[in-house]
C-alpha positions as CSV (number, residue, x, y, z in Angstrom):
1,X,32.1,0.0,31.2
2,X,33.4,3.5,30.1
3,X,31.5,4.1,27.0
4,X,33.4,4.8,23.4
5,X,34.2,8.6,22.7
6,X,31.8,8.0,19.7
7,X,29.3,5.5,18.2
8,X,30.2,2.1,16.6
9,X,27.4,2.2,15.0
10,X,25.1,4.9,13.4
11,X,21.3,3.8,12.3
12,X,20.3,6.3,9.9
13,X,17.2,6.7,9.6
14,X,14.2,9.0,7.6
15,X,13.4,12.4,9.9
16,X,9.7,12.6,8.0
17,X,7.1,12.5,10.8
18,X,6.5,8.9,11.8
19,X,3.6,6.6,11.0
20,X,5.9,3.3,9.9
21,X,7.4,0.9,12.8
22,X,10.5,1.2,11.1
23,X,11.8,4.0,12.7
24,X,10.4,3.1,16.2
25,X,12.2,-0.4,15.6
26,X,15.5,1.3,15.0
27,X,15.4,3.7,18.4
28,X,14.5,0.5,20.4
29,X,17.3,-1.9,18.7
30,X,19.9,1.5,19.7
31,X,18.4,1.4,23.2
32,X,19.0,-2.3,23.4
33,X,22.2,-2.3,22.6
34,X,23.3,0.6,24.6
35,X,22.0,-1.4,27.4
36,X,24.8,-4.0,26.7
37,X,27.3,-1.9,25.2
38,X,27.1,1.8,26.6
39,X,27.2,4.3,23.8
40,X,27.7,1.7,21.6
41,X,24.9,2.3,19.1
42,X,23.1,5.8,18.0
43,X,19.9,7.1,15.8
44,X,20.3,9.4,13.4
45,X,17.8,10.6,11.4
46,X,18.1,12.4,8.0
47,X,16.0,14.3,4.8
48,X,16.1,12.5,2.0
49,X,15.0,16.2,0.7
50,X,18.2,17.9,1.4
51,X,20.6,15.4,-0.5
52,X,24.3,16.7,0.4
53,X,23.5,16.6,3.6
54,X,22.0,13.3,3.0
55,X,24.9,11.6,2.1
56,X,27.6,14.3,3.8
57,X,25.8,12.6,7.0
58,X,26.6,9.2,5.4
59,X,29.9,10.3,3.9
60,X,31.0,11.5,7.5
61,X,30.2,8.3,9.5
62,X,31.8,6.2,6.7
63,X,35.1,8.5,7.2
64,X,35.1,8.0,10.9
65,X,35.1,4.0,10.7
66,X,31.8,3.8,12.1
67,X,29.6,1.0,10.4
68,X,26.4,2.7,9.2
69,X,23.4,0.6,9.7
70,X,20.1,1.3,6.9
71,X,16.8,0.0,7.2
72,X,14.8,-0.4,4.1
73,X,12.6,0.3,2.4
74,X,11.8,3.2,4.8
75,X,8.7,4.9,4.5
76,X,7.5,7.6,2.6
77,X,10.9,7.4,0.5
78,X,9.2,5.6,-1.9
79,X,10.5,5.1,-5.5
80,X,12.4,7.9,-5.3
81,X,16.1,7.3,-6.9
82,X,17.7,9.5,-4.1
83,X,17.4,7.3,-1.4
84,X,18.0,4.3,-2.7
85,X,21.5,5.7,-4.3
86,X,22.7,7.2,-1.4
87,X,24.8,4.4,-0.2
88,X,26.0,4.0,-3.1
89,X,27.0,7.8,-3.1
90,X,28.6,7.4,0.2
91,X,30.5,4.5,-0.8
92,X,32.0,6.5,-4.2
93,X,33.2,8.8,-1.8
94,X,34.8,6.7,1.0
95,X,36.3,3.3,0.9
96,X,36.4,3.1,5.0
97,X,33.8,2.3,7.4
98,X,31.3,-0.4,6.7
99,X,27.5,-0.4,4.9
100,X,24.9,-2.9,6.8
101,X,21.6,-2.9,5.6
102,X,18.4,-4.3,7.1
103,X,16.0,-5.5,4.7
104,X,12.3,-5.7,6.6
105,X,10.6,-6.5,3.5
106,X,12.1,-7.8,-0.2
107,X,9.6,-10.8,-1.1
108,X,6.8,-8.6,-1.2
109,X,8.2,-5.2,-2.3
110,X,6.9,-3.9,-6.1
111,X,9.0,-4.0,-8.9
112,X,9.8,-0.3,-8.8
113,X,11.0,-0.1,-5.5
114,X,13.2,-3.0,-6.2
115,X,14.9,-1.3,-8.9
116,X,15.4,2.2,-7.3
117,X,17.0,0.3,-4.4
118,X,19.5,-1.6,-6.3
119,X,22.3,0.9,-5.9
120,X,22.4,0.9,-2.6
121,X,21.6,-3.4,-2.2
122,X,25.3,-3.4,-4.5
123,X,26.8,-1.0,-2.1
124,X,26.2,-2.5,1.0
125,X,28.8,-4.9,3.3
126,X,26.5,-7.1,4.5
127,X,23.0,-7.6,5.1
128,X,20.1,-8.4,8.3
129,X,17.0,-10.0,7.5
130,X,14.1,-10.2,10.4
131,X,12.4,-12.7,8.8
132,X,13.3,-16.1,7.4
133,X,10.7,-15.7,4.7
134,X,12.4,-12.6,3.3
135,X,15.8,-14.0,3.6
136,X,14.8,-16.6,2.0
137,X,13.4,-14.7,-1.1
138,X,17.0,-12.7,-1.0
139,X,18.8,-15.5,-1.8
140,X,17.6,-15.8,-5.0
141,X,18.6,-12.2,-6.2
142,X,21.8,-12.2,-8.3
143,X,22.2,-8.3,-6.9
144,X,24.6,-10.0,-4.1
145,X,27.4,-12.7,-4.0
146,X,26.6,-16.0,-2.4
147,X,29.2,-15.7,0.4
148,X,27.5,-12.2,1.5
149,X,23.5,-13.5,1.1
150,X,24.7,-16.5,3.3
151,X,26.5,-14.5,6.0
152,X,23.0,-12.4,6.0
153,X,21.1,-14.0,9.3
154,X,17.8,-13.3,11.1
155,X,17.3,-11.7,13.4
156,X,13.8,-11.5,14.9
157,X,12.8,-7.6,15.8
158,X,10.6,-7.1,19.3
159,X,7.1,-5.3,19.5
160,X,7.9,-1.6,19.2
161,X,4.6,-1.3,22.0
162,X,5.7,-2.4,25.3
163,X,3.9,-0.4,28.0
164,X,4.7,-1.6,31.6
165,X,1.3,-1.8,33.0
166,X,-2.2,-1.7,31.2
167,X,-4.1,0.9,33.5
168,X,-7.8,-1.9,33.4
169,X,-10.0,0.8,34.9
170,X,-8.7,2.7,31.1
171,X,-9.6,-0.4,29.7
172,X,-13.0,-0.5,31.3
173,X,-13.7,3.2,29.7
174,X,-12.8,2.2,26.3
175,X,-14.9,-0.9,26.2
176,X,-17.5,1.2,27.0
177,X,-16.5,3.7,24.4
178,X,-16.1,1.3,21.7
179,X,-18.8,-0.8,22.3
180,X,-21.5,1.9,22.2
181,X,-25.1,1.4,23.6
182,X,-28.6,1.6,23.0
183,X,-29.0,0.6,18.9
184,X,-25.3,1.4,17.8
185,X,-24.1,-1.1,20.8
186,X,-21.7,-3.5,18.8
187,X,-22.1,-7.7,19.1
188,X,-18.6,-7.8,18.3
189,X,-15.4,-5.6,18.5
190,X,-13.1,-6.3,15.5
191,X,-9.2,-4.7,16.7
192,X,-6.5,-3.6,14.1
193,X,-3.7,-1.8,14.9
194,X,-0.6,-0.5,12.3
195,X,0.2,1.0,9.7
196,X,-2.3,0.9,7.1
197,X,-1.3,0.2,3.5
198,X,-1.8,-2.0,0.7
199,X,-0.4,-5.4,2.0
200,X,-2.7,-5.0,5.1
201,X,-5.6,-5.0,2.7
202,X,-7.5,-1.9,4.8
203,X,-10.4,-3.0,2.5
204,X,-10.7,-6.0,3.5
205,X,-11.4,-4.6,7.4
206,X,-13.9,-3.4,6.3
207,X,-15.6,-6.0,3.7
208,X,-15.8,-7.9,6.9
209,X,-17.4,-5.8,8.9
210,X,-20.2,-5.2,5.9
211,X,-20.7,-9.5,5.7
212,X,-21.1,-10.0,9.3
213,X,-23.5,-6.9,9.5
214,X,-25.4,-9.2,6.7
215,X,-25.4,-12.0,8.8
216,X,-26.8,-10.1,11.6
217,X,-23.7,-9.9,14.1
218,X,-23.1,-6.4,14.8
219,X,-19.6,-5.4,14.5
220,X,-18.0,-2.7,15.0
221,X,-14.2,-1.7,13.5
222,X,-11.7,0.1,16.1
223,X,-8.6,1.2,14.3
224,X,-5.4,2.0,16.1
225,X,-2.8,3.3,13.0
226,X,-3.2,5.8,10.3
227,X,-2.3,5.8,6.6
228,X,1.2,6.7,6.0
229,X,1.7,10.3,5.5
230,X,2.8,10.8,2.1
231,X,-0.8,8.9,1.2
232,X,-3.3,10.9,2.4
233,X,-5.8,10.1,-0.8
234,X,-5.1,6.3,0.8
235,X,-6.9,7.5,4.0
236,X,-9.8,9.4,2.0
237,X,-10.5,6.2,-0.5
238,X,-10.9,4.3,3.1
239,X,-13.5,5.8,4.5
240,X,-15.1,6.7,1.1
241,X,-15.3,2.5,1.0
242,X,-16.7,2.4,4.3
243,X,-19.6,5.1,3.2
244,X,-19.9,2.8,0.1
245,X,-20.7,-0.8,2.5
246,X,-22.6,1.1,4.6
247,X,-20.1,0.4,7.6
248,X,-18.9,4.4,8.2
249,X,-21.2,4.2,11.4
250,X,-19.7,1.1,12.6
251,X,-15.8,2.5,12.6
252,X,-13.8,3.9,15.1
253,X,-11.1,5.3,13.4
254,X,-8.9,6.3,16.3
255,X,-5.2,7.1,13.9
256,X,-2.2,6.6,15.5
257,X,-1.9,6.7,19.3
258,X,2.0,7.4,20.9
259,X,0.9,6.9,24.2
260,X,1.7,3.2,25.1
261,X,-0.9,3.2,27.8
262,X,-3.1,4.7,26.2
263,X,-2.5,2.5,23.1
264,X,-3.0,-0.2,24.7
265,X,-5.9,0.3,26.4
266,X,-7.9,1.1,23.3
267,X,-6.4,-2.3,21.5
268,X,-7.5,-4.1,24.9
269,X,-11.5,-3.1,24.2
270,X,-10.7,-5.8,21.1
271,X,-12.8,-9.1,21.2
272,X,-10.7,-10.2,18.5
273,X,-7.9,-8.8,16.3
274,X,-7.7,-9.4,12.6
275,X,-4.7,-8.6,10.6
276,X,-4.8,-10.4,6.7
277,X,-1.6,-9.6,5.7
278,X,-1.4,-10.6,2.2
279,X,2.1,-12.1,2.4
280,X,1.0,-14.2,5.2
281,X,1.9,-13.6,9.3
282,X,5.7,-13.1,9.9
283,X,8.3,-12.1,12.3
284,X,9.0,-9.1,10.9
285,X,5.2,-7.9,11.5
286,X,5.4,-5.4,14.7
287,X,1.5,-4.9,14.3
288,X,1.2,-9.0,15.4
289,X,4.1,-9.0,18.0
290,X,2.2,-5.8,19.4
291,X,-1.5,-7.9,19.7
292,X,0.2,-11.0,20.8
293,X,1.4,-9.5,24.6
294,X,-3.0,-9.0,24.8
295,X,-4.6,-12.2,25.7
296,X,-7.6,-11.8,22.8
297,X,-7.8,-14.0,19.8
298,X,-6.4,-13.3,16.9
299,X,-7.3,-13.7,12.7
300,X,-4.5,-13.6,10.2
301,X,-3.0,-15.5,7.5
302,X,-0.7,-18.5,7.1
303,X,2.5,-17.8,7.1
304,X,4.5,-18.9,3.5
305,X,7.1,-21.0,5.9
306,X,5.9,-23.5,7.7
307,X,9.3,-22.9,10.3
308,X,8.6,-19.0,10.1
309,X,8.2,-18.3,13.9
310,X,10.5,-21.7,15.2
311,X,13.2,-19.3,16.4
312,X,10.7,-17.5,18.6
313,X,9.1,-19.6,20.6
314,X,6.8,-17.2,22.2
315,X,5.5,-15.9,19.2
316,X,4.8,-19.6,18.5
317,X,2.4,-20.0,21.6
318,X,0.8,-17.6,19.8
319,X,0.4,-18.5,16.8
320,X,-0.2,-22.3,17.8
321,X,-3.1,-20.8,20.4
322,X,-6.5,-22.5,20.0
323,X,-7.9,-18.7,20.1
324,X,-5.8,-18.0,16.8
325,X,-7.2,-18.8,13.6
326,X,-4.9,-18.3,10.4
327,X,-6.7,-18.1,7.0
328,X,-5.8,-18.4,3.4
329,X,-3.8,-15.2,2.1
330,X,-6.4,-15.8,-0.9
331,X,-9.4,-16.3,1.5
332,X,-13.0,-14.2,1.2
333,X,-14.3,-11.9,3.1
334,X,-17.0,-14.5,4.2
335,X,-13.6,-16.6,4.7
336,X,-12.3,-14.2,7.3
337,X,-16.0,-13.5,9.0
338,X,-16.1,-17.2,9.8
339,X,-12.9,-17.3,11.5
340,X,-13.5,-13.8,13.1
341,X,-16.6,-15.5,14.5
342,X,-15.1,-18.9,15.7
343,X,-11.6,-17.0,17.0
344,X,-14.0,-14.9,19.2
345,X,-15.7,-17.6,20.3
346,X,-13.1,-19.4,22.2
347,X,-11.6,-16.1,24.3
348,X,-11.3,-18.3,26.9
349,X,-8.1,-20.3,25.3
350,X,-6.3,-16.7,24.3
351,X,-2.8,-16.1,25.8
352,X,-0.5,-13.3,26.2
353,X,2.6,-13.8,25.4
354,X,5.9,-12.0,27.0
355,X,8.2,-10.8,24.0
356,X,10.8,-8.2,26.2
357,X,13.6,-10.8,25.8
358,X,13.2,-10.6,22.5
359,X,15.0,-6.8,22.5
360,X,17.8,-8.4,24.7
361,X,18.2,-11.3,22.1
362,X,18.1,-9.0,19.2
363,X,20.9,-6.4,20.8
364,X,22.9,-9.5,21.3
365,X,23.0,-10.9,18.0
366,X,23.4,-7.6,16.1
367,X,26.7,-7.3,18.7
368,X,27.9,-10.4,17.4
369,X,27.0,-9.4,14.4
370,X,28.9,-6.5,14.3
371,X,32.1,-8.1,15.7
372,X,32.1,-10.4,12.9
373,X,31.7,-7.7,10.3
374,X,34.9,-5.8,12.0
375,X,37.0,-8.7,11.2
376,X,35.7,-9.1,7.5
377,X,38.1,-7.1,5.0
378,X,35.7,-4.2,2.9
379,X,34.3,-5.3,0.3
C-alpha cells in the first residue's frame, strides 16, 4: 500500500516532558494505525506556551483537510483558558478539515476544568470516548447536540506498557531489592504503578501501609509513577505524609521508569497491586490494563457500570479473577487492608491477561471511525 503524500490524521498533542499516559496512548494509537493504514496517522506535539504557534499548528492541519484528533484534558494544561480555546481558535480561522476530540475523562473532571474546556467541546466535529462510563456522563451535557453525543462511540485504549519478554532473573533481583532483609524484610509487597494524582488517592497507599504495619503484617510500598510535573509540592506533601504514619522506611519510591523491561520487572516483585481509584476501575485506566498482563492479584474499586469492561473480554478475566478484590470507592483504609490481605492470599488463582489485540481493535475502529466522519458534512 503506497502510503498518502501526507497524514489523514494529525494527534496533537502537549510537548511538556511526559509523566501522564495520555501522550504515550496517542503515539501507540498512531503506530497502530500506521500498521493498517501506512502513513495514515501522525503525532504532533505542541506548547501550549507559545500560542500562535499553537494554533498556526492547528490552523495549518485544519487548512490542509486533515482531521485533527485532541486528547483531553491533557496534562499539565490545566485550567488554563489557552488550551482549552484553541480549537475553537482554529476553527474561527478555517471552516475546512475536521475537529475530533477524545475525551479520557469528563465524569470525574472539576468544575474548572470543565468550564475552561468548553470552547473547544463546542468546536469540535465529533467526539471518542474510551470508556462507557464517561460517555455515559457526556450525554447529559447540553454543550453538544444529541445526534453528535450519540455518534460519539467507545473505544477501549490498550496498555501503553507492553514489553515483549520479562527478563525473570531481573525479576529475581528486584524481589530481592524490594523485599529487603534482616529487620526491614517486608511480609508483604504492596505494587502501584501510574501517574499519581488526586483521583488515585496517593494517601490512601499509604494509610494502608500504616494499618497493616498496626496489625503486625509488614508491608512495604514500591511505586512505579511520579507526580505530574507541574505538581511538584504534590510529590513533597507525599512523602511528608509518609514521615507523618511512620511508613517513610517502608517505601520504595522508584518515579517513573521508561524502560519496559525494566518497568516491568520492578512491578513483577508485587505480591499484590492496589489501585483505589476513586471513580471506580475503568477502561480508560492504563495503570490497570498495565498490572493486568502480570499474573498477581489485584485491589481496586467497583466500577460505577456494572457492563464497564463487557466489551473487553480480557480485561473481564481480570477483573472477574478470584485473585481480584474490588472495594467500595468509599471504603477505609482498614477496608482496603482486608482485601489487600485476602487478594494476596489467593496468588495462586491470579491470571495474566493478553491485551495486544486490543491496539489492533482500537486502530480498526478509529479507521472506521474516521471514514464515517469524512462522509459527514462540517458542522
Amino acid at each position: 500500500m503506497t502510503a498518502p503524500s501526507r497524514p489523514a490524521v494529525v494527534l496533537f498533542g502537549s510537548s511538556r516532558p511526559v509523566t501522564c499516559a495520555v501522550m504515550d496512548y496517542s503515539r501507540r494509537l498512531c503506530d497502530a494505525i500506521n500498521a493498517i493504514r501506512p502513513g495514515y496517522a501522525a503525532v504532533e506535539t505542541i506548547e501550549p506556551e507559545q500560542p500562535r504557534a499553537f494554533v498556526g499548528a492547528l490552523i495549518a492541519a485544519l487548512r490542509n483537510e486533515q482531521t485533527v484528533h485532541f486528547q483531553l484534558p491533557i496534562e499539565g494544561w490545566g485550567n488554563a483558558l489557552l488550551p482549552g480555546s484553541a480549537l475553537m481558535a482554529a476553527r474561527l480561522a478555517t471552516r475546512r478539515g475536521r475537529i475530533v476530540v477524545t475525551l479520557h475523562e469528563w465524569a470525574s473532571l472539576n468544575p474548572l476544568r470543565h468550564l475552561s474546556m468548553i470552547p473547544d467541546i463546542l468546536a469540535t466535529d465529533a467526539f471518542v470516548f474510551v470508556s462507557p462510563q464517561q460517555r455515559e456522563s457526556f450525554l447529559t451535557t447540553p454543550l453538544v447536540g444529541s445526534a453528535k453525543k450519540r455518534a460519539a462511540p467507545v473505544i477501549p485504549i490498550g496498555p501503553n506498557i507492553m514489553p515483549a519478554r520479562i527478563d525473570p532473573d531481573a525479576v529475581a533481583r528486584e524481589r530481592l531489592r524490594t523485599r529487603g532483609e534482616g529487620p526491614n524484610a517486608a511480609d508483604l509487597v504492596i505494587g502501584y504503578f501510574g501517574v499519581l494524582y488526586a483521583s488515585k488517592r496517593p494517601d490512601m497507599l499509604l494509610r494502608v501501609v500504616k494499618v497493616l504495619h498496626e496489625r503486625g503484617v509488614k508491608a512495604r510500598l514500591l511505586v512505579c509513577g511520579d507526580f505530574l510535573w507541574d505538581k511538584p509540592q504534590d510529590r513533597a506533601a507525599f512523602l511528608a505524609l509518609a514521615d507523618e504514619l511512620g511508613v517513610r522506611d517502608w517505601l520504595d519510591f522508584r518515579g517513573r521508569i521508561d524502560d519496559e523491561g525494566e518497568l516491568m520487572a520492578a512491578l513483577s516483585a508485587a505480591d499484590v497491586f492496589l489501585l483505589p481509584f476513586t471513580d471506580g476501575i475503568s477502561t480508560r485506566r492504563g495503570s490497570f490494563l498495565a498490572v493486568s498482563q502480570l499474573a498477581i492479584p489485584l485491589v481496586s474499586t467497583k466500577a460505577e457500570r456494572a457492563d464497564e469492561f463487557d466489551g473487553v473480554p480480557a480485561l473481564k478475566a481480570k477483573i472477574d479473577s478470584p485473585a481480584t478484590v474490588l472495594c467500595p470507592i468509599e471504603a477505609t483504609p482498614d477496608v482496603f487492608a482486608d482485601a489487600v490481605v485476602a487478594a494476596a492470599a489467593r496468588r495462586q488463582n491470579a491470571v495474566a491477561v493478553d491485551l495486544a489485540g486490543i491496539w489492533t481493535d482500537a486502530a480498526q475502529a478509529h479507521l472506521g471511525f474516521y471514514d464515517r466522519l469524512a462522509t459527514r458534512p462540517a458542522s
